[in-house]
ROLUM-57961 format. One line per field, with one value per residue (C-alpha): residue in three letters; x, y, z. Coordinates in nm, 3 decimals. Layout:
# ROLUM-57961
resn	(ala;...)
east	(X;...)
north	(Y;...)
up	(Z;...)
END
This chain:
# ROLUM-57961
resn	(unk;unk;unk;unk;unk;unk;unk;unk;unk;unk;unk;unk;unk;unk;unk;unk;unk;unk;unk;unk;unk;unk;unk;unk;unk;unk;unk;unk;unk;unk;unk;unk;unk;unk;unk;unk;unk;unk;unk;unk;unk;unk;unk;unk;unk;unk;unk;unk;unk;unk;unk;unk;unk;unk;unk;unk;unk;unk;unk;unk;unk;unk;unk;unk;unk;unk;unk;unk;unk;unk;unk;unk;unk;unk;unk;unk;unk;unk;unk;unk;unk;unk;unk;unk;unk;unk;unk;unk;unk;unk;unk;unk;unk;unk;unk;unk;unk;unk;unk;unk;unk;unk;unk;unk;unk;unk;unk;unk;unk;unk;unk;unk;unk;unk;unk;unk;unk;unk;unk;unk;unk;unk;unk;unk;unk;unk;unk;unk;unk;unk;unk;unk;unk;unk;unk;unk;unk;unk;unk;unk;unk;unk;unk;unk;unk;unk;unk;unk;unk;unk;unk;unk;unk;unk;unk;unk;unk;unk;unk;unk;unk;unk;unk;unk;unk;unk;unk;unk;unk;unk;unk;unk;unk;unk;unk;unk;unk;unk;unk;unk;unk;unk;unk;unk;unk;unk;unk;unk;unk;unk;unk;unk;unk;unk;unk;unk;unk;unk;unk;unk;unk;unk;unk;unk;unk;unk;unk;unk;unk;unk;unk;unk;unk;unk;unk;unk;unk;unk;unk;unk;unk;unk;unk;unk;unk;unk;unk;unk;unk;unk;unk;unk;unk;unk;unk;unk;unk;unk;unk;unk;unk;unk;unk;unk;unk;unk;unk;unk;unk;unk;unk;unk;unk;unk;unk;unk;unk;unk;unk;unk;unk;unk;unk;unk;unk;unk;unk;unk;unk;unk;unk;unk;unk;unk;unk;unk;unk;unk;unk;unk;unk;unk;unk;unk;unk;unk;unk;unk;unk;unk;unk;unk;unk;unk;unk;unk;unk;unk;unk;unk;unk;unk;unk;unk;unk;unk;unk;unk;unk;unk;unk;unk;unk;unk;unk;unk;unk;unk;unk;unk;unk;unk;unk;unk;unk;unk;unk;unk;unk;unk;unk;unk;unk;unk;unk;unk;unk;unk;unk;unk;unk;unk;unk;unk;unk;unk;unk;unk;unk;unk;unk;unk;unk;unk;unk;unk;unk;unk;unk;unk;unk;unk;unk;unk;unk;unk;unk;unk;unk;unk;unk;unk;unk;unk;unk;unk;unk;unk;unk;unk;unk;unk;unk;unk;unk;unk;unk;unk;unk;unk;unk;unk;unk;unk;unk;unk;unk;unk;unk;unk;unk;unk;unk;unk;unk;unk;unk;unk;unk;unk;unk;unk;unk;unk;unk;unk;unk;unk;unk;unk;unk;unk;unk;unk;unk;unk;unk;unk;unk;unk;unk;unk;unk;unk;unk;unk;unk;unk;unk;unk;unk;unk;unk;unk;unk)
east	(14.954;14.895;14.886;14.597;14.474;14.125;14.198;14.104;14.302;14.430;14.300;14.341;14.650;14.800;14.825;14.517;14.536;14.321;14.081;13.715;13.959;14.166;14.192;14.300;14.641;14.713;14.579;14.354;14.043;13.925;14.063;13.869;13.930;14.181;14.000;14.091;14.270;13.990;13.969;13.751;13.594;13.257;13.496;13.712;13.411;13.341;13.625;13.668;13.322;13.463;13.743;13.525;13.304;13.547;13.744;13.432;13.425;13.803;13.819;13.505;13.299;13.511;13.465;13.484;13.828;13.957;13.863;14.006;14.362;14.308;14.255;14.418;14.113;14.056;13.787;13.559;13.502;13.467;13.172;13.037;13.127;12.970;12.663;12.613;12.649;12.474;12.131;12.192;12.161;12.554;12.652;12.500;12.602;12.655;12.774;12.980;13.350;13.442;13.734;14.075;13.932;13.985;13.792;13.429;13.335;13.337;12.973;13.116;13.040;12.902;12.939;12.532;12.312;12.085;11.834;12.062;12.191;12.374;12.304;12.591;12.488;12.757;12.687;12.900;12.883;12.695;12.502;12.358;12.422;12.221;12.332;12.215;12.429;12.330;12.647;12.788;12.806;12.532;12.347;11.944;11.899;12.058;11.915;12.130;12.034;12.143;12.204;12.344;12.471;12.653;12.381;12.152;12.222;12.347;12.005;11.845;12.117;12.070;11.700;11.763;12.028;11.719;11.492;11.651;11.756;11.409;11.296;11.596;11.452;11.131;11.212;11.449;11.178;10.957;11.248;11.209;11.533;11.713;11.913;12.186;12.325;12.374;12.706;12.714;13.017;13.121;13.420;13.663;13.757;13.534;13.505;13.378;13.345;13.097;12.959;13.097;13.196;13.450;13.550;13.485;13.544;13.409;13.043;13.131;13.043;13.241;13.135;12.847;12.700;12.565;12.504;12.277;12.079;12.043;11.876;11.676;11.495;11.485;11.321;11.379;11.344;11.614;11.917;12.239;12.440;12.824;12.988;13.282;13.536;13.480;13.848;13.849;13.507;13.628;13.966;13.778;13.547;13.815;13.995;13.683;13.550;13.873;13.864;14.076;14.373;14.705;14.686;14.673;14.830;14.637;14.647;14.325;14.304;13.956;13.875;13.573;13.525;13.772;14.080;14.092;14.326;14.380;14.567;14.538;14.872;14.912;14.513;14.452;14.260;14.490;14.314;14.392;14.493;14.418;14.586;14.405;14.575;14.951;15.110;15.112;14.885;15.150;14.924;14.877;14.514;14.366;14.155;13.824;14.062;14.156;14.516;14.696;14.849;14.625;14.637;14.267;14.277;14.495;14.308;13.951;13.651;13.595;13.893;13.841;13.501;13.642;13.886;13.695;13.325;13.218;13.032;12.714;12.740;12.504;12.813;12.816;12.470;12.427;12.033;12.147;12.337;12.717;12.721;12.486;12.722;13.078;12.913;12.849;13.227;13.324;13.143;13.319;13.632;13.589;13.464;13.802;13.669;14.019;13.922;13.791;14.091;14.359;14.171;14.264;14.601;14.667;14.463;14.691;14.991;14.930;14.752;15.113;15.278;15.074;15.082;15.440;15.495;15.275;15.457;15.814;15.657;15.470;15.569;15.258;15.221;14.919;14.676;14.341;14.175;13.821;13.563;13.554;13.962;13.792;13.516;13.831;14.045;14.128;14.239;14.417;14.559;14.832;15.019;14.999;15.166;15.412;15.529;15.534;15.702;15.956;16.045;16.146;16.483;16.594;16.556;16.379;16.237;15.861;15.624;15.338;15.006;14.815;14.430;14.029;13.785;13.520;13.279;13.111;13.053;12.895;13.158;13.200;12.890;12.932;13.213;13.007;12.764;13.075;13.162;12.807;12.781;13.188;13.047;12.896;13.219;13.381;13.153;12.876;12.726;12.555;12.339;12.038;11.929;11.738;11.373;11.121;10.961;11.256;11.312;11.205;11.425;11.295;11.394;11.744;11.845)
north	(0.609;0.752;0.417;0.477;0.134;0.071;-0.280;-0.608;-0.904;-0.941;-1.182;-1.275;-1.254;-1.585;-1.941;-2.192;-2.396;-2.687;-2.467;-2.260;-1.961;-2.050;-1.808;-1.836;-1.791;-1.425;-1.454;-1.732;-1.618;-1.254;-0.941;-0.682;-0.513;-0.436;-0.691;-0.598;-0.818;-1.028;-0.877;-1.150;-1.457;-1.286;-1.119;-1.385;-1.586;-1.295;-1.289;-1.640;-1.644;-1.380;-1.611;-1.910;-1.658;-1.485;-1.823;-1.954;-1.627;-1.646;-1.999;-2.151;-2.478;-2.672;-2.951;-2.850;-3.061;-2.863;-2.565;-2.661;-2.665;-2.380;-2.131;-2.293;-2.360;-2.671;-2.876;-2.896;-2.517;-2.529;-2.730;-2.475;-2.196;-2.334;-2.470;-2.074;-1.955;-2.242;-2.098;-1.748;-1.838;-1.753;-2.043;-2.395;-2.779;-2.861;-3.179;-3.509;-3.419;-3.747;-3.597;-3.812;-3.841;-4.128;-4.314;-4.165;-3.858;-3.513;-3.238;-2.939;-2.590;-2.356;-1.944;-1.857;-1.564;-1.558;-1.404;-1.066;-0.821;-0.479;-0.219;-0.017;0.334;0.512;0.822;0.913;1.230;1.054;0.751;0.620;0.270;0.081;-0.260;-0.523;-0.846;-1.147;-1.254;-1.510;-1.206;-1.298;-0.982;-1.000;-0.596;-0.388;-0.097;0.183;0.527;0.783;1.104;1.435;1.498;1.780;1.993;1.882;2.038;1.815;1.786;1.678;1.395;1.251;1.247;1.053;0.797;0.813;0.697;0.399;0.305;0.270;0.095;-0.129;-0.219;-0.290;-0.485;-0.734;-0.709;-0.876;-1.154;-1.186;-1.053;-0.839;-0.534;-0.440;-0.125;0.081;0.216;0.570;0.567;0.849;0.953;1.255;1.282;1.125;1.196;0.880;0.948;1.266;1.113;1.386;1.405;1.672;1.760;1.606;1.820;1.634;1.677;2.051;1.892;2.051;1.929;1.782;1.633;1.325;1.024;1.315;1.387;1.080;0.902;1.189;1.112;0.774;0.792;0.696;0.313;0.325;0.110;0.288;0.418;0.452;0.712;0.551;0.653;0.467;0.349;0.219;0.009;-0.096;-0.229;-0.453;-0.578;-0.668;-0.833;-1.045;-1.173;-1.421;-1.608;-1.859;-1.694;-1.650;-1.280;-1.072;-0.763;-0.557;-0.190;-0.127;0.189;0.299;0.539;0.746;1.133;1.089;0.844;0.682;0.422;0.243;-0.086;-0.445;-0.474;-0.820;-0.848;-0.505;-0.243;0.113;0.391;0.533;0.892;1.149;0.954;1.089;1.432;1.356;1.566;1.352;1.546;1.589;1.930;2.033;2.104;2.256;2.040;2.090;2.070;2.411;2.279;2.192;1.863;1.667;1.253;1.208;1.528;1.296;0.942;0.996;0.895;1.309;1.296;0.976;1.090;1.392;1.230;0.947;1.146;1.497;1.676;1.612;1.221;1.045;0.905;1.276;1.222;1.219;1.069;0.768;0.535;0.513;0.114;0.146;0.465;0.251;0.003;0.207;0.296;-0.085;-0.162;0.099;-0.010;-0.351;-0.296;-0.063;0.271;0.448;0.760;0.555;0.332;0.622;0.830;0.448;0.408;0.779;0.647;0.336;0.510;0.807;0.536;0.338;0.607;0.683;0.312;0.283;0.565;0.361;0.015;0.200;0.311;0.001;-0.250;-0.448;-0.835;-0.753;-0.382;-0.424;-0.174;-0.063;0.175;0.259;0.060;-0.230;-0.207;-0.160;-0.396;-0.579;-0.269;-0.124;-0.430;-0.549;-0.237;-0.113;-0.455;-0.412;-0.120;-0.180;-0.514;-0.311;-0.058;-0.341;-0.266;-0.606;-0.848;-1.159;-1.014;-1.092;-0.887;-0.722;-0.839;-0.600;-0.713;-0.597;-0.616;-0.855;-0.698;-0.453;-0.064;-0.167;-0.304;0.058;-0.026;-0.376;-0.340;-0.070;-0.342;-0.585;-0.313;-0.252;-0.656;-0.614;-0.516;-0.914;-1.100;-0.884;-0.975;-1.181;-1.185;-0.882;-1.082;-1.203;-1.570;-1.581;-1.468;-1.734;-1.718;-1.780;-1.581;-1.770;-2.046;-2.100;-1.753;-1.757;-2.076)
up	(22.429;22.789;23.018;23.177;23.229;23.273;23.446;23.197;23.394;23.745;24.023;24.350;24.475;24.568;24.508;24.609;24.897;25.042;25.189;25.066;25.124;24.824;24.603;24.164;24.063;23.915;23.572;23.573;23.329;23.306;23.106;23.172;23.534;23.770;24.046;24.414;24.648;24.882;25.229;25.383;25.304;25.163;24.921;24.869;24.752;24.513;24.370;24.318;24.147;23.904;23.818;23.699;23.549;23.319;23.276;23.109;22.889;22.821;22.705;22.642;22.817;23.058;23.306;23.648;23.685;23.411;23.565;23.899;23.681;23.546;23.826;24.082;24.336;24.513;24.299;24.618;24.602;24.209;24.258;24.458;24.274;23.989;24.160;24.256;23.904;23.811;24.038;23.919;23.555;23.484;23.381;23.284;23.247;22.855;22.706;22.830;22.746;22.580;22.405;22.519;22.799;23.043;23.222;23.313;23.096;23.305;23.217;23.055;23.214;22.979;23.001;22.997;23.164;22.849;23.079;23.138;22.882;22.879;22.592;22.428;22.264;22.019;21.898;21.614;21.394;21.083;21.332;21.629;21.663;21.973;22.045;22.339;22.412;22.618;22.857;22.618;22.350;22.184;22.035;22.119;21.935;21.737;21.551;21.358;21.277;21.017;21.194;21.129;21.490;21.451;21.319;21.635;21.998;22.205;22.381;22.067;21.960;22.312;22.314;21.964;22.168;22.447;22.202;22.013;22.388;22.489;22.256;22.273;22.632;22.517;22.295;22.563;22.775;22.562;22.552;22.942;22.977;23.252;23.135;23.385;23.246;22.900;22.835;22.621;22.338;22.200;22.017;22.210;22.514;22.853;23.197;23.315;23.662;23.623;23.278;23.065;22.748;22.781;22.389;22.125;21.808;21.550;21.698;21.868;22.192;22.501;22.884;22.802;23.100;22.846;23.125;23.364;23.013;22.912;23.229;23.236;22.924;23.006;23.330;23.705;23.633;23.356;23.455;23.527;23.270;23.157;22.938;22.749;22.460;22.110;22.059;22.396;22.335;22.019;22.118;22.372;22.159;21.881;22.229;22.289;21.953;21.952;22.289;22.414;22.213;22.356;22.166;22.463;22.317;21.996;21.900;21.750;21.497;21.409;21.138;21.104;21.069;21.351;21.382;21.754;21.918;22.220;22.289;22.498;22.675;22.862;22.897;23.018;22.874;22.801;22.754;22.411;22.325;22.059;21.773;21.493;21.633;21.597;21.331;20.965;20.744;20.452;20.352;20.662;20.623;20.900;21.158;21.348;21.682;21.588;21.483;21.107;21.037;21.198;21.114;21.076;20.827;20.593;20.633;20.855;20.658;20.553;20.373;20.164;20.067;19.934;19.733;19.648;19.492;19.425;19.695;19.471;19.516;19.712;19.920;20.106;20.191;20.553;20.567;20.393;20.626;20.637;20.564;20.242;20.116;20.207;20.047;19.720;19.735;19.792;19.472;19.266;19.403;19.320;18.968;18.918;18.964;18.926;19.150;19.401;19.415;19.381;19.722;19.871;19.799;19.944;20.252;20.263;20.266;20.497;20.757;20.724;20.785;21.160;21.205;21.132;21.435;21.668;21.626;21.707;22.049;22.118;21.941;21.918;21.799;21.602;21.440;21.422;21.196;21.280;21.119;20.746;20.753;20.790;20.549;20.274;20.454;20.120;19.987;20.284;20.499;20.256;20.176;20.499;20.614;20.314;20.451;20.793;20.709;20.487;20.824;21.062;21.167;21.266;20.969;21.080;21.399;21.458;21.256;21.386;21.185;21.031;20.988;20.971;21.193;21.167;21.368;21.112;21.183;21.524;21.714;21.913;22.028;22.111;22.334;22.505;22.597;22.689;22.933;23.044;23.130;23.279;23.648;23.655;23.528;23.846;24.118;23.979;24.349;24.266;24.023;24.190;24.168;23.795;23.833;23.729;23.484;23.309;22.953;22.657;22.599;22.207;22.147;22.261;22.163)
END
């Protein structure tokens, strides 16, 4: 894959001293940007406030004397890094950590901003998928919409996305919560800086200007919006459902109409390439890219369905949505449906056979399959890891772990809101001291 990282770990630069102007040893916390050296003591202090921040997210509640270890800072300027998260709603005081402790107990610190949420969007040929999280990850809204997309203009399918998004902010308003941003995921190719999607073949899209279009339907008080890639979102939200891990390396594989990829390499986000376009189609069907051969030809979701159900089967049917007809497939797979378990095992062994090219070039500790893969992990996981297992070249060398996501058919969209809320765990001094009145604490728990 083309190593073009998007930044995930990184801190200051050297080791803390006595001083306020200490800064966190390299690596302390955080994953998800490429965070600039401090210049002065304003951005020192910004920094610094990032590190507790994404420490919190990375490993759950400390004490401040734990985090004071862990970063490297002085424990006089934890406290007051954590008293100013503390009065922006960031963070919060939890429990007494009694565990082995000794002597008086230590008050945990607890990841919070309850109040604030960012909202990811994916648009994928068959769906629209809208999705807010809280900063801890919880998810406050999520609402999912069977769509044809490619028979709709552009235009259209965005003033669909603009729709589900607006009522997605009415409905965390009502919660007394903040939104900070709403990140646009789409499969193909992105041009983040102009908000672009640039191709993507599967919906016949070509330099669509989609971030322009979509804050024009939703108006001049809308927050500010992203444009991001779907195997890119994905991979970071696989990278964030298992905190306080020592896994900081995944390829994540996604299957839908398309097949997208992208990788965590030593806590940093790599942008993923065109995966689903390397040459493996054993028929060498031809592909929407205008090319034969194609991977995703051989094992995208298209190509299961086909193999799996006549064209006349409900499981083609576009208006119904994709989880209920996976779902229908799951069930005749389970009950030993023999055409529906043969159009696996051909999936199983043309997606080892992609996966097997992708561990010899990067060599991965661990695959995490996303999209329709993971809804037929228990199908697909074990004789992909067979054969993987069976190409290792060094007996007794480590093997890399194949598994399924956990995170359902939205977690595109999930880690487009994990990049939406992203901006905060870099600089949380942009977040302004929590408005009273506060959201509504019976609500969120």
């Amino acid at each position: 894959m083309r190593q073009d990282q998007r930044g995930t770990t990184g801190t200051g630069g050297g080791a803390a001293g006595r001083g306020s102007t200490a800064t966190a040893s390299p690596g302390a916390g955080g994953i998800m940007a490429g965070y600039p050296e401090p210049a002065d003591k304003a951005s020192l202090r910004r920094t610094n406030l990032g590190v507790i921040l994404r420490q919190l997210r990375e490993n759950g509640g400390q004490s401040r004397t734990h985090l004071a270890t862990a970063t490297g800072l002085p424990k006089a300027t934890v406290s007051v890094l954590v008293a100013d998260l503390i009065e922006r709603g960031l963070v919060r005081e939890g429990e007494l950590d009694r565990a082995g402790a000794v002597g008086r107990p230590h008050r945990m610190v607890e990841l919070d901003g309850r109040w604030i949420c960012g909202i990811g969007a994916e648009i994928g040929p068959d769906h629209i998928t809208v999705l807010a999280l809280d900063l801890r990850g919880t998810v406050v809204h999520e609402h999912r919409l069977a769509l044809d997309v490619p028979a709709l203009t552009p235009q259209a399918a965005l003033r669909e996305v603009a729709d589900l998004v607006a009522d997605c902010l009415s409905a965390v308003t009502e919660l007394g919560m903040h939104t900070i941003g709403v990140t646009l995921v789409t499969q193909g190719s992105v041009d983040a800086a102009s908000g672009t999607v640039t191709v993507a073949t599967n919906f016949g899209w070509r330099d669509v200007r989609a971030v322009r279009e979509l804050r024009a339907r939703l108006g001049r008080d809308a927050p500010p919006v992203l444009v991001e890639n779907d195997a890119e979102s994905g991979a970071l939200a696989e990278y964030l459902a298992a905190p306080g891990t020592d896994a900081r390396e995944l390829v994540y594989v996604t299957g839908g109409i398309g097949v997208g990829g992208a990788s965590i390499s030593g806590g940093k986000l790599i942008r993923g390439s065109e995966i689903g376009h390397m040459k493996l189609d054993r028929l060498d069907r031809p592909c929407p890219c205008g090319r034969t051969g194609c991977w995703e030809v051989a094992v995208g979701l298209q190509a299961f369905l086909d193999a799996a159900a006549d064209p006349s089967d409900r499981v083609h049917d576009l208006s119904i949505d994709l989880a209920e007809r996976l779902g229908d497939l799951l069930d005749r797979a389970d009950a030993g449906e023999p055409r529906t378990l043969a159009a696996l095992a051909t999936v199983a062994d043309d997606l080892a056979l992609g996966l097997g090219i992708l561990v010899d070039v990067l060599n991965p500790p661990r695959i995490v399959l996303g999209g329709y893969f993971a809804v037929f992990g228990r199908y697909l996981v074990d004789p992909v890891q067979q054969v993987l297992d069976d190409r290792r070249i060094v007996p007794g060398t480590e093997p890399v772990v194949v598994s399924a996501s956990t995170l359902g058919l939205s977690n595109a969209a999930r880690g487009g809101a994990h990049l939406t809320l992203e901006g905060i765990f870099q600089d949380p001094s942009d977040v302004p001291f929590r408005p009273e009145p506060a959201y509504d604490e019976a609500r969120h728990g």
